[in-house]
N, C-alpha and C positions, 0 to 999 in steps of 0.2 A: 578765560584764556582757552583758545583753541588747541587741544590735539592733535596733533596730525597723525593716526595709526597708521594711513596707509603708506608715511613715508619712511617708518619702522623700515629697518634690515631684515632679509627675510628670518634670519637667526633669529632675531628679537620678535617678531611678529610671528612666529612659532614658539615661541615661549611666552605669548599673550593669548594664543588659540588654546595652549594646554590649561590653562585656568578656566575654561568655556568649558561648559557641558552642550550634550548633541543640539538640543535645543537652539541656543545664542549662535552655535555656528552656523547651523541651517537658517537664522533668521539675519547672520551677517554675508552669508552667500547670496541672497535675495537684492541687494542690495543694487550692484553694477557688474558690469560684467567683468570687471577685475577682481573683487571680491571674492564672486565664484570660481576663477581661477586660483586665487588665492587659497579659499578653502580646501578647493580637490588636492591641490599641488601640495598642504601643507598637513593636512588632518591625520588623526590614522583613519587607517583602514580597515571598513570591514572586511568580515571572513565568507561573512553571507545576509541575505535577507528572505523572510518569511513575510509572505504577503496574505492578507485574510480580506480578501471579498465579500463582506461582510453586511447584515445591514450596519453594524457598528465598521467602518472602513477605517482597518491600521496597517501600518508596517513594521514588521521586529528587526533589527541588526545586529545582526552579532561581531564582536570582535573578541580578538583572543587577551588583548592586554588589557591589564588593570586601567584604572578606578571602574572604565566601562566593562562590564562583561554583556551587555545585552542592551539596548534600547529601541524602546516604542515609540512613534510617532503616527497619531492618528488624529479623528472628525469627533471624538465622544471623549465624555468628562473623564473618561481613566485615565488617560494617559495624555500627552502633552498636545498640544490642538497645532495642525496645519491650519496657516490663515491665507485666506483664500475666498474668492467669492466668484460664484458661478451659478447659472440657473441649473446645470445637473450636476450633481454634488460626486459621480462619479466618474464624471468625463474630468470634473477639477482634481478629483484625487490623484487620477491617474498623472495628469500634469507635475504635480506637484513630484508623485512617485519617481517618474523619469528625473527629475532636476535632483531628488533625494539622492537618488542610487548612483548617480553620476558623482556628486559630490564628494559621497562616502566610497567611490570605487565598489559597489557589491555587486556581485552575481545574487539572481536569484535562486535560491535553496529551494524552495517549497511554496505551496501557492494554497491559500483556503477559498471554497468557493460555493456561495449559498445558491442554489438556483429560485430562491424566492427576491430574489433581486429584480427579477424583470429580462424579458429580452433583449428591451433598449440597453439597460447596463449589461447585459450578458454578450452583447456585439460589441461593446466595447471592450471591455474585459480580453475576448479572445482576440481582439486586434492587437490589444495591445502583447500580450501571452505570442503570438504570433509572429511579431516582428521583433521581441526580443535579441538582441546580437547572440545571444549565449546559446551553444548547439541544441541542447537539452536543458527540462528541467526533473530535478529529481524524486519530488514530491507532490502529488496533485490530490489534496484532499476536495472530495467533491457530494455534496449536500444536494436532496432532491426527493422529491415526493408525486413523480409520474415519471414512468417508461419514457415518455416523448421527451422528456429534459435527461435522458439517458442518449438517446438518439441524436439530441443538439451538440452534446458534446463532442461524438462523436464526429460528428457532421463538421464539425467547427474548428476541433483543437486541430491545429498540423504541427505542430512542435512536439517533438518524441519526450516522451515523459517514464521515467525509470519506473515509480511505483503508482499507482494509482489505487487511492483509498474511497469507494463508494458508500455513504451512509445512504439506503434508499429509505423511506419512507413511504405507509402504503399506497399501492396504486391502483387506482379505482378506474383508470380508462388505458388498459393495457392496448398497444400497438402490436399488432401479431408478426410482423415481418421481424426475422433475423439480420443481422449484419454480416455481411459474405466476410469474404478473406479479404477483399482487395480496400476494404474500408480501414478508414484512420486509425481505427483501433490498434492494426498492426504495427504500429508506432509505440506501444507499450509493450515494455517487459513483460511485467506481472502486476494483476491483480492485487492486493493485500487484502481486506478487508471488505465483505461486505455485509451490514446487518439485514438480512436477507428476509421480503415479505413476499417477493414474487421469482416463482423457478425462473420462468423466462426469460430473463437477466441472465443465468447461467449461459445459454444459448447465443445472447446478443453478443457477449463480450468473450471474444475470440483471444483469452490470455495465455501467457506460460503458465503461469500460477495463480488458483487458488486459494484462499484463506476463509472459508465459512465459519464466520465465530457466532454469529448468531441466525437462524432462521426457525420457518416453522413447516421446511421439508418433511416428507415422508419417503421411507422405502418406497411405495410405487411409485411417485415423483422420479428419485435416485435411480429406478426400473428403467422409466425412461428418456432421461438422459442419457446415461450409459451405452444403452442402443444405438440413438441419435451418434451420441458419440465414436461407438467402435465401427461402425458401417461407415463414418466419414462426412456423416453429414453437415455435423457442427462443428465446433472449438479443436480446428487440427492443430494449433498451437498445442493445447495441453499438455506438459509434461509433470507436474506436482500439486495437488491437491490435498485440503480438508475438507468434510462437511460434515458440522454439529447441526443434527437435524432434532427435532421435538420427541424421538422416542427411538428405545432401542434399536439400535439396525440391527437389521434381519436378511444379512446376506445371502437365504436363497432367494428371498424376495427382490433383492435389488438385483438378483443377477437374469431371475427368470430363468429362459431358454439360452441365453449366453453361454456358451461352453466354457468349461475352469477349468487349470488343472493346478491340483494341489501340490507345492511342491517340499520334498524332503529339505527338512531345516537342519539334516544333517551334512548334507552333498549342495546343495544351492545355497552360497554363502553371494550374496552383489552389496556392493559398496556405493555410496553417492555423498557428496556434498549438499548441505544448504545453506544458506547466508540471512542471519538474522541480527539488525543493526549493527551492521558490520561488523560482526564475526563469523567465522566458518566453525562446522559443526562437523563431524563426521558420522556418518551414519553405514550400520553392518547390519544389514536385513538377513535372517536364517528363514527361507521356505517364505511362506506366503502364498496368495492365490492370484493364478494367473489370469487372464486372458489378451485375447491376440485384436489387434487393432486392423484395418483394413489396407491400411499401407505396410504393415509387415511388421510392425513393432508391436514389444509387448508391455504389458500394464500389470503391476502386482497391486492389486488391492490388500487395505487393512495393515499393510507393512506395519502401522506403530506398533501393534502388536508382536513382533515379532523381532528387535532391536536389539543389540547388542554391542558393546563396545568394540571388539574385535572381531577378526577375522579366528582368532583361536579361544575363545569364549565358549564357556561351558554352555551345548544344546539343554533348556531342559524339557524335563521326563516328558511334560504332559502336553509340550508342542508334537514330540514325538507320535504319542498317543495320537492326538488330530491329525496328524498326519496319515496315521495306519488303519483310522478309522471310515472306512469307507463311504460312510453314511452321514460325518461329521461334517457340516458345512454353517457353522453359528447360526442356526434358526434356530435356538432353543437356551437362551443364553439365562444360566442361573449367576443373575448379580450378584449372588454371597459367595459364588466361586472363589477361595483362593487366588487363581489367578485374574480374576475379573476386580480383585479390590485390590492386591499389592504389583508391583515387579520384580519379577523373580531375579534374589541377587546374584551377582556373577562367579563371588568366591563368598567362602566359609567366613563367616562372620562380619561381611557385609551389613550396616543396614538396614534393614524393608523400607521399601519407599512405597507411599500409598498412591493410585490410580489417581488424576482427577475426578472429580464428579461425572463430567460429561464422557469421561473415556470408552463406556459402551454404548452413546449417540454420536460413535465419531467413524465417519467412513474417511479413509484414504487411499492414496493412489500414487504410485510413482511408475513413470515410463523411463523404459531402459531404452 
């Protein structure tokens, strides 16, 4: 005896899709093209999707409601297999991808992207990244192991991208030319992340923010960037920085001939926000070291050091001290220092909270 689902009421044929896991439905949309109308019109909806560029090529979706909080769809044995046949397995993915996201209604969230992929897959990739309906996307994890797959990206993405995560990997035929202002780059907010093997990456990518959580910088490195930087030459973007570099910083070193001026952490109290996984942080810098940028603004170096909850937060003694100390400028930094291992608490009986590890290979920077 014959079935007939399709002549289900829509009511009823919505309460025959909820018994379906993401799977059955994506393989009943496939079907005709009323099917696929049927699914989009009738499914829930995702909230978003994560795309991984991958040699393994999947999709994750998320929804907010029960039994599903999450599902994979991909080309390898983990997770549930697109069926599909094509002579390039990443021009079919992508196919598939657009009929996916249409079905389940997502925006794309975040995108993962190997550039051991190839060029062929990597022109397709940003066509398809490209002509996306969606204004932006928020997340662009992006995998690579030469300056020149630095440069394609650039070259290629034109869709504005909120965060952008670089893992580089080393590079052994650096491209010497910088990326001006007027390149794609300026489409990105901020930097996040970059495990950093080559400085000059600093230079190419012209961001609001940096995040160095790994490299194997040095002070004279940091020397001259800085330069580059305060003269105007490179990253006029810059407004908030970190750099965990391989050994103590030694701030007359990074600073050279760069003129500073120290400022009293009793009289110089500036306030700033930062946004970390969507929350807002507040931040109360006391003193800190200045200098001046070539467009007229200025830059306090080392601020973490110098933090505080409020605006009426106890100064203490021994910022003071550096301050009054004429000759004080951390070239000489004893790591059992008190202050170089805890944070000084705010009130009596706070308390001690310990330094990280890397906290005296960390240069910072925030522009007012």
């Amino acid at each position: 005896m014959t079935f007939r689902l399709l002549k289900l009421p829509l009511l009823a044929f919505r309460n025959v899709l909820s018994y379906w896991n993401h799977d059955q439905i994506f393989d009943f949309s496939l079907i005709s093209k009323r099917t696929k109308y049927l699914t989009k019109s009738l499914t829930q909806k995702s909230t978003s999707a994560t795309i991984f560029f991958e040699p393994k090529l999947y999709v994750r979706l998320d929804f907010q409601l029960q039994p599903y909080n999450a599902h994979c769809f991909a080309l390898n044995d983990g997770f549930s297999h697109f069926r599909f046949s094509t002579e390039n397995v990443t021009e079919g993915f992508l196919d598939v991808l657009k009929h996916l996201l249409n079905i389940f209604n997502a925006s794309v969230e975040s995108i993962h992207i190997d550039a051991k992929l190839g060029e062929k897959d990597m022109n397709l990739i940003f066509k398809y990244i490209n002509n996306l309906g969606q204004e932006s996307i928020s997340k662009l994890y992006y995998d690579c192991d030469k300056t020149k797959q630095i440069d394609y990206l650039l070259q290629s993405n034109k869709k504005p991208i909120e965060d952008l995560e670089l893992n580089v990997r080393r590079d052994h035929t650096y491209i010497g030319e910088t990326i001006a202002d007027s390149s794609s780059i300026q489409l990105y907010k901020c930097l996040n992340t970059i495990c950093l093997s080559d400085g000059h990456l600093l230079t190419m990518l012209n961001t609001v923010g940096m995040d160095i959580r790994k490299s194997v910088l040095t002070n004279e490195y940091l020397n001259m960037f800085l330069k580059s930087w305060t003269s105007g030459r490179t990253n006029s973007r810059l407004k908030l920085a970190f750099f965990r570099v391989k050994e103590t910083i030694n701030l007359r070193t990074i600073l050279g001939d760069i003129p500073v001026v120290k400022r009293d952490p009793r009289t110089t109290k500036r306030y700033f926000e930062t946004q970390l996984w969507g929350k807002t942080y507040s931040n109360w810098i006391f003193g800190g070291y200045d200098i001046q940028l070539s467009d007229g603004r200025t830059a306090t170096l080392q601020w973490h050091k110098f933090q505080r909850k409020s605006d009426s937060s106890p100064v203490p003694v021994r910022w003071i001290q550096k301050y009054e100390d004429v000759h004080e400028m951390e070239d000489n930094i004893d790591s059992d220092a008190r202050e170089n291992r805890v944070q000084e608490p705010e009130k009596e009986g706070e308390p001690v909270k310990e330094h990280k590890p890397y906290y005296l290979q960390m240069l910072s920077i925030i522009v007012w």
